[in-house]
N, CA, C, O and CB atoms as a CASP TS submission, in Angstrom:
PFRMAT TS
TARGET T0000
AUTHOR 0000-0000-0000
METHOD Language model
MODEL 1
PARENT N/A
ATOM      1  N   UNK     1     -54.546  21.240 -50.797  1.00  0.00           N
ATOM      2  CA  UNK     1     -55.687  20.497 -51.238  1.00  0.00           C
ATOM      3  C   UNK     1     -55.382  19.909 -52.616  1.00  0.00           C
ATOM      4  O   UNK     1     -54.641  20.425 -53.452  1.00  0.00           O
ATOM      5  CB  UNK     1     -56.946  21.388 -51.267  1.00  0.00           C
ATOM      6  N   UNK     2     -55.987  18.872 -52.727  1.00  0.00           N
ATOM      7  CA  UNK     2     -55.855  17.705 -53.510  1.00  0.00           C
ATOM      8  C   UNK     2     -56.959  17.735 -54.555  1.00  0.00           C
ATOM      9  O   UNK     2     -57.972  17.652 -53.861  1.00  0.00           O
ATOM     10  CB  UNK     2     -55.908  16.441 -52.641  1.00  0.00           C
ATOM     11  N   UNK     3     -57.334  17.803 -55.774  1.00  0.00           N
ATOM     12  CA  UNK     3     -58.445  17.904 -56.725  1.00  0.00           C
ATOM     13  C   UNK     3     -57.709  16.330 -57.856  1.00  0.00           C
ATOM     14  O   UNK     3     -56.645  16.289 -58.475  1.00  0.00           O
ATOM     15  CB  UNK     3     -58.536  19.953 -57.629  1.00  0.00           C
ATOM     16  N   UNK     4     -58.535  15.517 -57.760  1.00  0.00           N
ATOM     17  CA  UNK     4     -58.419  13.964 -58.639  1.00  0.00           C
ATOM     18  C   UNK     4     -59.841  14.159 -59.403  1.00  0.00           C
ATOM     19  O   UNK     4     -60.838  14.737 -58.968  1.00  0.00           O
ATOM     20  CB  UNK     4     -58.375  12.197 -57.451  1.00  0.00           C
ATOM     21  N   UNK     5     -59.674  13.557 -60.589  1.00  0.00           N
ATOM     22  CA  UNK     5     -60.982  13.468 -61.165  1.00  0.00           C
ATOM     23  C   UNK     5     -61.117  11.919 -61.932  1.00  0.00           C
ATOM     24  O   UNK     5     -60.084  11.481 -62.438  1.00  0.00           O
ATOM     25  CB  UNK     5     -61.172  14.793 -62.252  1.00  0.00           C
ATOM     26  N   UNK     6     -61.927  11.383 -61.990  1.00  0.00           N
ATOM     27  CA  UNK     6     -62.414  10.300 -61.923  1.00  0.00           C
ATOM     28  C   UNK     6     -62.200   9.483 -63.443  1.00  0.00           C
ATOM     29  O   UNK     6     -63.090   8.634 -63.482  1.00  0.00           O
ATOM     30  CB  UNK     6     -63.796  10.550 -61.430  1.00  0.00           C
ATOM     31  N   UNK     7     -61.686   9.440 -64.220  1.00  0.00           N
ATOM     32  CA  UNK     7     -61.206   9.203 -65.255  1.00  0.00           C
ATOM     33  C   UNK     7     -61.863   8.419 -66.291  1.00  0.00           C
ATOM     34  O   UNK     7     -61.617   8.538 -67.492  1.00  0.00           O
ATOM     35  CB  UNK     7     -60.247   8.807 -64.973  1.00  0.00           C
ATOM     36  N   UNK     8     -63.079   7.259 -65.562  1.00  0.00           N
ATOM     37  CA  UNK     8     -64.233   6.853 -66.453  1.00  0.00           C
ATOM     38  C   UNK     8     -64.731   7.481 -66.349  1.00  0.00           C
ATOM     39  O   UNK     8     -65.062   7.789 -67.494  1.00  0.00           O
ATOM     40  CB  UNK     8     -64.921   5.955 -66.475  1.00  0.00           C
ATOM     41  N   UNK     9     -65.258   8.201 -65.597  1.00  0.00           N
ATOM     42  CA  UNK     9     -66.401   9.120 -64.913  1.00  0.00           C
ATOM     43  C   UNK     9     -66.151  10.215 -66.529  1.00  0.00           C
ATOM     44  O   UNK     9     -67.117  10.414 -67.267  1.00  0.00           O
ATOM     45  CB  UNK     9     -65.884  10.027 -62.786  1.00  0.00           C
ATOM     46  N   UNK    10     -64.815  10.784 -66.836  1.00  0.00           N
ATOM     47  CA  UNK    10     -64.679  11.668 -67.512  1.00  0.00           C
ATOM     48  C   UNK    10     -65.148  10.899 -68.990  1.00  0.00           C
ATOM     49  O   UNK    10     -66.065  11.527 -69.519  1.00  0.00           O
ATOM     50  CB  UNK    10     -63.284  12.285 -67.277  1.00  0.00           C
ATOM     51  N   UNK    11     -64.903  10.199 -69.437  1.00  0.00           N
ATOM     52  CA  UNK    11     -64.905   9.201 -70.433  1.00  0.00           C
ATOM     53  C   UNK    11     -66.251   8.972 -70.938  1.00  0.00           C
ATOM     54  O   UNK    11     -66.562   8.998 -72.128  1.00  0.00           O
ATOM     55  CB  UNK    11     -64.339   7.976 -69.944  1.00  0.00           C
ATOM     56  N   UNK    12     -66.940   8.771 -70.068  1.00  0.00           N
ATOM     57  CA  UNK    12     -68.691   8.645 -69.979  1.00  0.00           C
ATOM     58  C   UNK    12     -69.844  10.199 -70.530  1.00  0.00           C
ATOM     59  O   UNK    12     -70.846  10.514 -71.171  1.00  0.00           O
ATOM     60  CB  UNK    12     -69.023   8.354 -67.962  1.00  0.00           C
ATOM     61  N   UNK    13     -68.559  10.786 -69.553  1.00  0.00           N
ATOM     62  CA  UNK    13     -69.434  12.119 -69.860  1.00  0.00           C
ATOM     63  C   UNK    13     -68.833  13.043 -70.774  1.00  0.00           C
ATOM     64  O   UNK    13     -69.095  14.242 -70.870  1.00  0.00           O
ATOM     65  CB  UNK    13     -69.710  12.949 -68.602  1.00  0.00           C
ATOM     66  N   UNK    14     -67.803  12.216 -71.598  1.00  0.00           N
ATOM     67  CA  UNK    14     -67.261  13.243 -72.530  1.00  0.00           C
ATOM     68  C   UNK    14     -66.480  14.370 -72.665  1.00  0.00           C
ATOM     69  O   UNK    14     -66.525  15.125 -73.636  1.00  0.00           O
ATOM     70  CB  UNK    14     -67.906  13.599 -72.874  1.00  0.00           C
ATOM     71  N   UNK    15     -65.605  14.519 -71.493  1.00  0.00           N
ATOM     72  CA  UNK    15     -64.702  15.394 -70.752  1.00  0.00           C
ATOM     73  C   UNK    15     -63.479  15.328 -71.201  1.00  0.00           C
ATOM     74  O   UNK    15     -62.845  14.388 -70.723  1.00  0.00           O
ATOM     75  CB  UNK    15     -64.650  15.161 -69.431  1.00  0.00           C
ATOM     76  N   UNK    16     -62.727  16.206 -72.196  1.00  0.00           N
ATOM     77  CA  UNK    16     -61.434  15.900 -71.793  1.00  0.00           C
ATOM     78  C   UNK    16     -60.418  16.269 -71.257  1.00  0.00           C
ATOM     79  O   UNK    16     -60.492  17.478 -71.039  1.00  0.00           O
ATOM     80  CB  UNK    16     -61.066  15.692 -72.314  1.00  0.00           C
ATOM     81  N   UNK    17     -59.271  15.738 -70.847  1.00  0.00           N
ATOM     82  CA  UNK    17     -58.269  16.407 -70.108  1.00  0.00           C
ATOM     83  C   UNK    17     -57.947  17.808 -69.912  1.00  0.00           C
ATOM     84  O   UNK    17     -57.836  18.521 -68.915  1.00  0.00           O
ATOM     85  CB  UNK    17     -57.347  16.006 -70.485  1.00  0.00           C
ATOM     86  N   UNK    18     -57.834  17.982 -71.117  1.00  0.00           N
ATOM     87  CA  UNK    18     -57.504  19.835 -71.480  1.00  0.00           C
ATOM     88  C   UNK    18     -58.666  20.323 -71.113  1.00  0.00           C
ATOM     89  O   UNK    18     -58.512  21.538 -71.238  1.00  0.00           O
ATOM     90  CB  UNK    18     -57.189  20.448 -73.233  1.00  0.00           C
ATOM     91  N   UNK    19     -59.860  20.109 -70.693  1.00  0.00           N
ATOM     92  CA  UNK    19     -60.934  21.130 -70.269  1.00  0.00           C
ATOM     93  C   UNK    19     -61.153  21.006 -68.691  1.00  0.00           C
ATOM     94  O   UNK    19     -62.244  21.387 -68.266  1.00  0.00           O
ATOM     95  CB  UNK    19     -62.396  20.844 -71.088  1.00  0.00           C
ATOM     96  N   UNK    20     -60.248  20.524 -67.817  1.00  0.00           N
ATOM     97  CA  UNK    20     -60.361  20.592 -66.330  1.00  0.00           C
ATOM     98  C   UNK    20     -59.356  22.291 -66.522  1.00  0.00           C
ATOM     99  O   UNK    20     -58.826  23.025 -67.356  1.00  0.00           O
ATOM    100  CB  UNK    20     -59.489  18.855 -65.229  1.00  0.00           C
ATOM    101  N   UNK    21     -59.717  22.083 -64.647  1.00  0.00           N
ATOM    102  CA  UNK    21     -58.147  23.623 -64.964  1.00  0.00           C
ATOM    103  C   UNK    21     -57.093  22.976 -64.450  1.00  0.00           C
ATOM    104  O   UNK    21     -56.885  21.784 -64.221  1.00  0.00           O
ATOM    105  CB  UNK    21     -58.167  25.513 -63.883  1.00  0.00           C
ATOM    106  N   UNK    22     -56.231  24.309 -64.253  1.00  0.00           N
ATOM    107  CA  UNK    22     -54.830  23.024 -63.834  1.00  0.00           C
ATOM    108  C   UNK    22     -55.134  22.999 -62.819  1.00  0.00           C
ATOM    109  O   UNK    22     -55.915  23.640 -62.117  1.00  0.00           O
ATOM    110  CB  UNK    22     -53.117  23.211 -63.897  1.00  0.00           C
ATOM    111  N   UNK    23     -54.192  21.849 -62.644  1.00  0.00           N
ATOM    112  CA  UNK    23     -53.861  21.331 -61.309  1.00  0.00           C
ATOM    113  C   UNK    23     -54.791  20.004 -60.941  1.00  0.00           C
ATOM    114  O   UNK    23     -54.706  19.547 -59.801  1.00  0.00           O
ATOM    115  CB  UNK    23     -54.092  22.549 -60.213  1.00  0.00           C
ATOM    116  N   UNK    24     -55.511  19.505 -61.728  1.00  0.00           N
ATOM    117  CA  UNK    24     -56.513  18.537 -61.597  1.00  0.00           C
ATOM    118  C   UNK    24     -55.666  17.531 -61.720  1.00  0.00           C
ATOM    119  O   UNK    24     -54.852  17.623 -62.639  1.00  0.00           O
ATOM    120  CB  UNK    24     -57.685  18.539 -62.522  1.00  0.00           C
ATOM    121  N   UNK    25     -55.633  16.544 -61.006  1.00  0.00           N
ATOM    122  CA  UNK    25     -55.256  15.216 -61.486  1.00  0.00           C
ATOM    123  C   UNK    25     -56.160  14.031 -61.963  1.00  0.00           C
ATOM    124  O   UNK    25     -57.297  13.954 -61.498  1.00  0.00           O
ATOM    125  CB  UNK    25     -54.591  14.745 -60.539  1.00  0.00           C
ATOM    126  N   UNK    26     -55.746  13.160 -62.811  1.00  0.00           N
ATOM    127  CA  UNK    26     -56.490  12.454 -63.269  1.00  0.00           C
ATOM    128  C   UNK    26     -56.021  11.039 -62.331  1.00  0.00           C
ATOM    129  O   UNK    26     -54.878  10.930 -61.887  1.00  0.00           O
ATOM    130  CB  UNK    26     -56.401  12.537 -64.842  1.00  0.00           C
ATOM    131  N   UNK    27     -57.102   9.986 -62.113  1.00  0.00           N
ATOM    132  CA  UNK    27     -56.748   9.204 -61.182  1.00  0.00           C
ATOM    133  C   UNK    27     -58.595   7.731 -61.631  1.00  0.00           C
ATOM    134  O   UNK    27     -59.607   7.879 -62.316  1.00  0.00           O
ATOM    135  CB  UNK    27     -56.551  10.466 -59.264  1.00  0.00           C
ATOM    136  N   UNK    28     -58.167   6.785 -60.936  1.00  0.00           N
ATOM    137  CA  UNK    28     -59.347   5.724 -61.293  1.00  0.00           C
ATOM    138  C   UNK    28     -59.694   5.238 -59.950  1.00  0.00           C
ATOM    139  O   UNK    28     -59.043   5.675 -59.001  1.00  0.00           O
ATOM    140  CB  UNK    28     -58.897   4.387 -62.342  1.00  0.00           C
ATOM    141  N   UNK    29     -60.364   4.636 -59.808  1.00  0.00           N
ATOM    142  CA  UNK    29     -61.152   3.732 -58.573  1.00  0.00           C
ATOM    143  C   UNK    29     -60.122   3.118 -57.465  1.00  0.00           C
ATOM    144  O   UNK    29     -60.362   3.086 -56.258  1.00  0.00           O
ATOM    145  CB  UNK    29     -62.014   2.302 -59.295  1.00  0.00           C
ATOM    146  N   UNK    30     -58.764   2.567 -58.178  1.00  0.00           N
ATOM    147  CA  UNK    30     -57.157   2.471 -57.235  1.00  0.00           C
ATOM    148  C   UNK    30     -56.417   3.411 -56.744  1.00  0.00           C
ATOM    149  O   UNK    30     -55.933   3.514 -55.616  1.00  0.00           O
ATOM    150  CB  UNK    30     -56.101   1.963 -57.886  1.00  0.00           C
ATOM    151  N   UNK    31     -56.330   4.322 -57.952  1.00  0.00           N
ATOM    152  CA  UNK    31     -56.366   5.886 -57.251  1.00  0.00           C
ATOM    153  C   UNK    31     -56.565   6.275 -55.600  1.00  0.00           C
ATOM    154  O   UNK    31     -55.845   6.350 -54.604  1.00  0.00           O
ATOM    155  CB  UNK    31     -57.625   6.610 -57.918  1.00  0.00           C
ATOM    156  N   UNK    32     -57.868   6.455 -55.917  1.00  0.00           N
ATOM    157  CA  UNK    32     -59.115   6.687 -55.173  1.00  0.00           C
ATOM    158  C   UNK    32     -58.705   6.180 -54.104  1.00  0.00           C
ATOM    159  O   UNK    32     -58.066   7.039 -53.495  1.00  0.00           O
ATOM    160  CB  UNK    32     -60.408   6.138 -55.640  1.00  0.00           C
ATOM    161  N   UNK    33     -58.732   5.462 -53.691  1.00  0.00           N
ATOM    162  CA  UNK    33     -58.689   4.423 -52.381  1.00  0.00           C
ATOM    163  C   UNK    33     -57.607   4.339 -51.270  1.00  0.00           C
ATOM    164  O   UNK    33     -57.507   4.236 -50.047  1.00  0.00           O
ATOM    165  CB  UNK    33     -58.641   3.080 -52.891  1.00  0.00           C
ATOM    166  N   UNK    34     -56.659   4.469 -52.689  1.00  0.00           N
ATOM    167  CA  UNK    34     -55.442   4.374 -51.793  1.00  0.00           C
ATOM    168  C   UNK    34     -54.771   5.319 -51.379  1.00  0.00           C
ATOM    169  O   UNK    34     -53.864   5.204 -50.555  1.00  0.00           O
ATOM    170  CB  UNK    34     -54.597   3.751 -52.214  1.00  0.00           C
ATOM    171  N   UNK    35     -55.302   6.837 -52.135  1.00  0.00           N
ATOM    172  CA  UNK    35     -55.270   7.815 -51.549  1.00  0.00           C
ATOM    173  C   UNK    35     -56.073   8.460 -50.590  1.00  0.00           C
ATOM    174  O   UNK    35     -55.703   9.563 -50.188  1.00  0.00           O
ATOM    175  CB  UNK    35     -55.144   8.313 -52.204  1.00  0.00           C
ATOM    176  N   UNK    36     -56.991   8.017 -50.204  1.00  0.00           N
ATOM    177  CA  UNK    36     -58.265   8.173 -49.452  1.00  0.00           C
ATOM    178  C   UNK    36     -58.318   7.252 -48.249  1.00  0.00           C
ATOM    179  O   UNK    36     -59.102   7.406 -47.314  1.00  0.00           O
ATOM    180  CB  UNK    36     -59.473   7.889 -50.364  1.00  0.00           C
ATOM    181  N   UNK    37     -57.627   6.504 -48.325  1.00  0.00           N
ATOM    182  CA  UNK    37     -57.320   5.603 -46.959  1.00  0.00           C
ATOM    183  C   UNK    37     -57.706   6.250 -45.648  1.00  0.00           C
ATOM    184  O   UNK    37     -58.787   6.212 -45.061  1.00  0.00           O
ATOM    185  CB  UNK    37     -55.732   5.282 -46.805  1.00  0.00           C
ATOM    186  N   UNK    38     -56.328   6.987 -45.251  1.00  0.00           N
ATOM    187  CA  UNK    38     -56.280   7.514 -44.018  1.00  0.00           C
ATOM    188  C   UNK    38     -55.875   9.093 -44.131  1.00  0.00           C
ATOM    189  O   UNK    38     -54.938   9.725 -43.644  1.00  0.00           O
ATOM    190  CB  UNK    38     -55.300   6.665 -43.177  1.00  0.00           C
ATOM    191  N   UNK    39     -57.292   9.589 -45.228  1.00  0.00           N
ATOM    192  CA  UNK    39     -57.389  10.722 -45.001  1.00  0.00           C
ATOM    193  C   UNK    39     -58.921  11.196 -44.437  1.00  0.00           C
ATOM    194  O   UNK    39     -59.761  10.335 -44.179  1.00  0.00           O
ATOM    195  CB  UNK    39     -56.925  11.279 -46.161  1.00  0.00           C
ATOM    196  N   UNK    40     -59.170  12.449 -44.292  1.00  0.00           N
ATOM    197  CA  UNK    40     -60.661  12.930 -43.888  1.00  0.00           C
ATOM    198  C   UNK    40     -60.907  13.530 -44.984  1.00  0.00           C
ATOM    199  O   UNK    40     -60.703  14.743 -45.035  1.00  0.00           O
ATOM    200  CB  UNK    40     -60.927  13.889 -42.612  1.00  0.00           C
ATOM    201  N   UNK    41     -61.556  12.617 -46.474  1.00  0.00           N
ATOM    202  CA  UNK    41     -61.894  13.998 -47.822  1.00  0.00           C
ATOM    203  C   UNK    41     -63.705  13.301 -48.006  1.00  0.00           C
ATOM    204  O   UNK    41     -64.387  12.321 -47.708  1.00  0.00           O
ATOM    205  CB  UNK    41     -60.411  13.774 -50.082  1.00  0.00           C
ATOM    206  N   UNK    42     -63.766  14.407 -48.590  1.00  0.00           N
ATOM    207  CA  UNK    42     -65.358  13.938 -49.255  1.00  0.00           C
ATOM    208  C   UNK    42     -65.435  13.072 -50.800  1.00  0.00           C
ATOM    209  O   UNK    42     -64.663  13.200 -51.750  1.00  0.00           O
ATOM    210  CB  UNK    42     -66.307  15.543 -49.581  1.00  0.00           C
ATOM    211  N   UNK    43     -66.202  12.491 -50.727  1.00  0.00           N
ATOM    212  CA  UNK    43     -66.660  11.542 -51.962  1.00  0.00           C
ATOM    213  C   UNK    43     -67.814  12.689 -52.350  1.00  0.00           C
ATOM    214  O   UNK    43     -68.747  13.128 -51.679  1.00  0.00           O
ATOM    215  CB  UNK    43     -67.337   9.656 -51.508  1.00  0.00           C
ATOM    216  N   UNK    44     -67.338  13.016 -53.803  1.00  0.00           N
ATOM    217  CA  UNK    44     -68.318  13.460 -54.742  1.00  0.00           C
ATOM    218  C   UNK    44     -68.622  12.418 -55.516  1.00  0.00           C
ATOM    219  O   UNK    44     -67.626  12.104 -56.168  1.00  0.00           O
ATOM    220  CB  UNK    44     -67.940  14.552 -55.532  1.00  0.00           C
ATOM    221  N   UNK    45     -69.921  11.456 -55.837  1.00  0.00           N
ATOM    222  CA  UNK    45     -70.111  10.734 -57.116  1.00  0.00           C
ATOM    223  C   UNK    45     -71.169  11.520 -57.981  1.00  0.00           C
ATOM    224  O   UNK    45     -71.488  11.103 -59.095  1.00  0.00           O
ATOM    225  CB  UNK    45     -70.594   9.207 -56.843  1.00  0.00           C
TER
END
């Protein structure tokens, strides 16, 4: 399993890198998509 986090999303709400846990990746809206293509994951917004 795959954990991306949303990178404006983090920006907005004041999040930074060092406070996810590991293994989080950071990723944007191109990210997103093109990893999400032709998979079966859930959209958290």
């Amino acid at each position: 399993m795959k954990f991306v986090a949303c990178q404006i999303s983090m920006e907005l709400m004041g999040i930074a890198a060092e406070e996810l846990i590991d293994g989080v990746e950071l990723g944007g809206v191109a990210t997103m998509l093109g990893s999400t293509e032709k998979s079966d994951l859930t959209y958290f917004i």
